[in-house]
NUMITOR-151319 format. One line per field, with one value per residue (C-alpha): residue number from 1; residue in three letters; chain; y, z, x. Coordinates in pm, whole numbers. Each point is the difference from the previous one (the first is absolute). Example, Ala and Ser with C-alpha at 12.3 -4.5 7.8 and 13.67 -1.06 7.14 Angstrom:
// residues 2
num <- [1;2] .
residuo <- [Ala;Ser] .
cadena <- [A;A] .
y <- [-450;344] .
z <- [780;-66] .
x <- [1230;137] .
***
This chain:
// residues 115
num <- [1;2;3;4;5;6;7;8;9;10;11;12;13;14;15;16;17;18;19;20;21;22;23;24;25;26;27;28;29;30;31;32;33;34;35;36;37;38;39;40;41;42;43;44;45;46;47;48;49;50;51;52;53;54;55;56;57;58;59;60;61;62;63;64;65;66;67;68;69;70;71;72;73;74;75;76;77;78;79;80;81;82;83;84;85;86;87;88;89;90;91;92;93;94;95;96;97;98;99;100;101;102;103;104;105;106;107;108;109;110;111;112;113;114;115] .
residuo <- [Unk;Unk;Unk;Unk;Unk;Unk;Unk;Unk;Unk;Unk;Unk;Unk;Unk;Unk;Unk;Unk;Unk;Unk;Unk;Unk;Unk;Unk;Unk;Unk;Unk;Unk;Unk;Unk;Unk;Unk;Unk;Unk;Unk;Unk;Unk;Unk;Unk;Unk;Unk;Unk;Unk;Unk;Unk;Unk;Unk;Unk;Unk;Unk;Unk;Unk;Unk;Unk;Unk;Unk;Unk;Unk;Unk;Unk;Unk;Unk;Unk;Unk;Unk;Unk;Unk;Unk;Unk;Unk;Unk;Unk;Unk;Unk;Unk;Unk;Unk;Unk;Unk;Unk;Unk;Unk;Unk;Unk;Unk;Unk;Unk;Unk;Unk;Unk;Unk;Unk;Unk;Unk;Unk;Unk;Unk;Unk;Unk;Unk;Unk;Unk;Unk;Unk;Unk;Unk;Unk;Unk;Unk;Unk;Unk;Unk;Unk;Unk;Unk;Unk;Unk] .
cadena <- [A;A;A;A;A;A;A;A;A;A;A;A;A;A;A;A;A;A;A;A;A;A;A;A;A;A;A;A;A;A;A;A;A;A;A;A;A;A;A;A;A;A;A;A;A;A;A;A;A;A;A;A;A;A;A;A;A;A;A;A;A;A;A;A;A;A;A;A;A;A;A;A;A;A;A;A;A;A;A;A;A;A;A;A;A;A;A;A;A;A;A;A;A;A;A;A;A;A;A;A;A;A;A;A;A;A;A;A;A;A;A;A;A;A;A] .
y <- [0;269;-68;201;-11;91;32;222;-242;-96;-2;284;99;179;379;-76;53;-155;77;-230;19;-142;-12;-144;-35;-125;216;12;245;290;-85;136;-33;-188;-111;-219;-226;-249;-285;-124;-410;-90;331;112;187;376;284;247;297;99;283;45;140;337;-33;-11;-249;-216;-156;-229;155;-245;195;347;275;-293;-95;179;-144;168;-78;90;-75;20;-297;-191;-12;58;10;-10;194;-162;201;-56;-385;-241;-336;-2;64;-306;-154;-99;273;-14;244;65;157;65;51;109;-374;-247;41;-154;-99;-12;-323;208;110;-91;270;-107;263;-100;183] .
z <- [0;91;-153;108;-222;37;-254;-16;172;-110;19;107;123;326;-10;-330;23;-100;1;94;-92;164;-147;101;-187;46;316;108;232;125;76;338;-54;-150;82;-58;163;-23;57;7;46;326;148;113;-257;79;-103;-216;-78;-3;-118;54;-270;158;-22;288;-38;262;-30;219;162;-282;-305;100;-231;-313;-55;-104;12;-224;-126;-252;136;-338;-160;372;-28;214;-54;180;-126;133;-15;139;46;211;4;302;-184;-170;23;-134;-13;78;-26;188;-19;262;-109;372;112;-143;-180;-374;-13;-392;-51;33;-214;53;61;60;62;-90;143] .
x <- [0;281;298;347;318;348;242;321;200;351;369;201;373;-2;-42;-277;-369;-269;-393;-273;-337;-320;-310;-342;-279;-331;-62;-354;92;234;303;157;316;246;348;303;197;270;141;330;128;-34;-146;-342;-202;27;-196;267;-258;-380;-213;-384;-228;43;351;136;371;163;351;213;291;241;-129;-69;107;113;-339;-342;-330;-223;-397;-259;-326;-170;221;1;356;303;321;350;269;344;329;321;-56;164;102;-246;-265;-2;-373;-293;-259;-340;-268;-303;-293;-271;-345;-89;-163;251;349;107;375;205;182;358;237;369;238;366;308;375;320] .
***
């Protein structure tokens, strides 16, 4: 019924950037917010950054001021600009989206960082 795809991921030497995209379709609804995380071998799944249909953006401490989160509510997509990348970065990415009662998760998209 509501379908939510990443894409953007890829391969990228350290200090590179990349941009994700998110997109959900078949909304029913309006979305709250939506947000990505990641998740790395062997880690717990962490949320990276989030931004509500107002706008309003949250980041965890790791990625502040190298990556933006960004939206357009018409398209339901989000997006995560990623600069100055890390070897720690190196995850799968997942994106979610909150329709206010129950959250849609993307399959992931593979980001991985070389030095």
């Amino acid at each position: 019924q509501v379908q939510v795809v990443e894409s953007g991921g890829g391969l990228v030497q350290a200090g590179g950037s990349l941009k994700l995209s998110c997109a959900a379709s078949g909304t029913a609804f309006s979305i709250n917010y939506m947000a990505w995380h990641r998740q790395a071998p062997g880690s717990q799944r962490e949320l990276v950054a989030r931004i509500t249909s107002g706008g309003s953006t949250y980041y965890v401490d790791s990625v502040k001021g190298r990556f933006t989160i960004s939206r357009d509510n018409v398209k339901n997509t989000v997006y995560l600009q990623m600069n100055s990348l890390k070897p720690e970065d190196t995850a799968v990415y997942y994106c979610a989206v909150d329709l206010y009662f129950k959250d849609y998760w993307g399959q992931g998209t593979q980001v991985t960082v070389s030095s």
